[in-house]
C-alpha positions as CSV (number, residue, x, y, z in Angstrom):
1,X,0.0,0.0,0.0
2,X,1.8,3.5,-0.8
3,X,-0.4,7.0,-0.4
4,X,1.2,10.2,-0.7
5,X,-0.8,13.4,0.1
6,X,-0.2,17.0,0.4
7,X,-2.1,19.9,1.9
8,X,-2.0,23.4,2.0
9,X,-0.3,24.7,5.4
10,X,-1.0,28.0,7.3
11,X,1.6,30.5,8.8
12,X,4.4,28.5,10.1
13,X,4.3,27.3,13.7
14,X,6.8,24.6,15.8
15,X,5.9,21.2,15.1
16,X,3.5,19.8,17.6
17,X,0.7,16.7,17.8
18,X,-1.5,19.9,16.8
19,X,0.4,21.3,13.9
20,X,-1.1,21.5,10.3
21,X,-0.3,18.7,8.4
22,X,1.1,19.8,5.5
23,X,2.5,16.8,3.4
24,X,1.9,12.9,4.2
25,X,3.1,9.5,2.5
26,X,2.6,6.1,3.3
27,X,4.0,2.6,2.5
28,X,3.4,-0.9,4.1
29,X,5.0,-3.7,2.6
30,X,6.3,-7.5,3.7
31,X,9.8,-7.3,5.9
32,X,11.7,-8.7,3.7
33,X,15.6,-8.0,3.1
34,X,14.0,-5.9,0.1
35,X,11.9,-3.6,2.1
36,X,14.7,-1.2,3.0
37,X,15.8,-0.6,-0.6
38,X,12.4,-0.3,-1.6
39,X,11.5,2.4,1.5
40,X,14.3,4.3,0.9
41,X,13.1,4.9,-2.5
42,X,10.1,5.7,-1.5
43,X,10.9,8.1,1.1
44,X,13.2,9.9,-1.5
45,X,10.4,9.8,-3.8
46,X,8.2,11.5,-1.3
47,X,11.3,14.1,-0.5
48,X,11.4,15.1,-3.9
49,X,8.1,15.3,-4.8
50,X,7.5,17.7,-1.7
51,X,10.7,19.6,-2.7
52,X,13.1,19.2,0.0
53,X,16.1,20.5,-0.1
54,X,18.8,17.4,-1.3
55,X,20.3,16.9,2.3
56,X,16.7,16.0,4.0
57,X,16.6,13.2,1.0
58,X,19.8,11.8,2.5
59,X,18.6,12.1,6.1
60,X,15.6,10.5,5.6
61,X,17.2,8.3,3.7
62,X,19.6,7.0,6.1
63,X,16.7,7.1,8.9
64,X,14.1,4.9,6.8
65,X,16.8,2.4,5.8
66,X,18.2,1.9,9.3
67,X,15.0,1.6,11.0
68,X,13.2,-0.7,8.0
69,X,17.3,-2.5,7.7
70,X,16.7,-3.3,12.1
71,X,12.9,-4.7,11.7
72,X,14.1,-6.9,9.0
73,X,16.7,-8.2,11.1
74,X,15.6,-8.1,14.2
75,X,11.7,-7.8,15.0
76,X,10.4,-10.8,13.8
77,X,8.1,-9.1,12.2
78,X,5.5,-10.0,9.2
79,X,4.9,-6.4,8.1
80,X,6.6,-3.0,7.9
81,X,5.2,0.3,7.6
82,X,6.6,3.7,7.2
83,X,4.9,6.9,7.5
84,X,6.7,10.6,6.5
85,X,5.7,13.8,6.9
86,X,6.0,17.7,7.0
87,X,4.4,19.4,10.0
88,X,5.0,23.1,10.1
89,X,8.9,23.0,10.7
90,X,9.5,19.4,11.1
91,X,9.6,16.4,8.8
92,X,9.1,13.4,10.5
93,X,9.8,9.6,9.8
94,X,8.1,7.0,11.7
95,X,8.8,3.2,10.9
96,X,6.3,0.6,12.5
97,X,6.2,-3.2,12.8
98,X,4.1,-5.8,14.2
99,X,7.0,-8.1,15.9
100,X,8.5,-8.8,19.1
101,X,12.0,-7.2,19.9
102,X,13.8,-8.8,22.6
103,X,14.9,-6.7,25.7
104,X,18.8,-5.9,25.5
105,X,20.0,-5.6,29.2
106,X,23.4,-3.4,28.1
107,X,23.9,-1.4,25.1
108,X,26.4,-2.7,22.9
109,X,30.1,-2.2,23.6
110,X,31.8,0.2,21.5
111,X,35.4,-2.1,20.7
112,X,32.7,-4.3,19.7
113,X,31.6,-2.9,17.0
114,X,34.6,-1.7,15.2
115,X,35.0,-4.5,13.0
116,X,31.3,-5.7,12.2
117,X,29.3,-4.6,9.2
118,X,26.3,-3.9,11.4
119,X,25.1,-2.0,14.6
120,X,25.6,1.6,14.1
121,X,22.1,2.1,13.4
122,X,20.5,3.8,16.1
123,X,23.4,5.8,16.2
124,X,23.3,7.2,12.4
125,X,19.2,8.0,13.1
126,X,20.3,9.8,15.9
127,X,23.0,11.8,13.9
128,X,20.4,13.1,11.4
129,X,17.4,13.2,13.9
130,X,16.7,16.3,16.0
131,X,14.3,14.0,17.9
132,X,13.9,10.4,18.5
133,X,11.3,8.2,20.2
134,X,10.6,4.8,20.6
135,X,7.6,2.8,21.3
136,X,7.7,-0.8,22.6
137,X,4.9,-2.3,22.5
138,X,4.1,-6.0,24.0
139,X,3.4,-6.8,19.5
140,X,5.4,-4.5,17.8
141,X,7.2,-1.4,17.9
142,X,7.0,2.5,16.3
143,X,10.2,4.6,15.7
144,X,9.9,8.2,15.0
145,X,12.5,10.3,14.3
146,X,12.2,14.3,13.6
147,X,14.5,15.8,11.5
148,X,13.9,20.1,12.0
149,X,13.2,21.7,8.6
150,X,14.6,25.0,9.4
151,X,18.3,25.9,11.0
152,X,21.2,24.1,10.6
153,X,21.3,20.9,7.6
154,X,21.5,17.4,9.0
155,X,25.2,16.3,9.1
156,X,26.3,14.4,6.1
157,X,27.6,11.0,7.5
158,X,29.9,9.0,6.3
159,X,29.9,5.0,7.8
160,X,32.5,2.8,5.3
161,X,30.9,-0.2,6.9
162,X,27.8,0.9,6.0
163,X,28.2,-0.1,2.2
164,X,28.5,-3.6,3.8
165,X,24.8,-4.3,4.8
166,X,23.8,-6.9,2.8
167,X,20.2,-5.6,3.0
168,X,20.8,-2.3,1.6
């Protein structure tokens, strides 16, 4: 299912559960190691159809194909969904699924990770994010991250083992 929508917005306003809605797009599709290439796409699609500046397509970019890349891998999960949109001064990126993420007791060790292709994630969402939130539910889970549409550009990150995920 894919929906892409776009209203007209008044004066601009911070970005709030109340905020006019001024763009939306919608895609649910099997998690399967080809949802995160087909997301991304989609979410630049959406990016460029709404006319966002070039470094928002590679921020949401990144975000979509982390979070999609971790339900694949990690939920359990049938079903993925993603949801963008532009709220006043805000775009906004939330990635849902309907599986059952097991409880890590300790965050992953840093040395750990310096020679695997995987598990930087989180930590590139949170690079381009200005806000992330995560709800875990007992079936399923939401990720939302916010990325501010005015101020200073999302960083341009650079992750060599990122080119290694066999699911991009």
């Amino acid at each position: 299912m894919i929906a892409i929508e776009r209203a007209p917005s008044p004066a601009p306003r911070r970005a709030g559960p109340t905020s006019t809605l001024r763009s939306l797009a919608h895609c649910a599709m099997p998690a399967s190691p080809e949802a995160a290439r087909a997301l991304r796409r989609f979410a630049r699609a959406a990016a460029r159809r709404w006319r966002l500046a070039e470094h928002f397509d590679e921020a949401l970019s990144v975000i979509v194909t982390e979070l999609v890349t971790n339900v694949v891998l990690h939920s359990g999960s049938p079903w993925v969904s993603t949801v963008i949109s532009v709220r006043e001064d805000a775009l906004t990126v939330e990635v849902m699924d309907g599986g059952c993420w097991k409880h890590r007791v300790s965050r992953r060790q840093e040395p750990l990770d310096a020679d695997v292709p995987c598990g930087r994630g989180l930590r590139l969402v949170d690079a381009y994010a200005t806000r992330t939130v995560t709800h875990r539910m007992e079936r399923g889970s939401a990720v939302l991250a916010e990325i501010a549409l005015h101020g200073t550009p999302p960083p341009v990150v650079r992750d060599p083992m990122h080119a290694l995920d066999p699911y991009l």
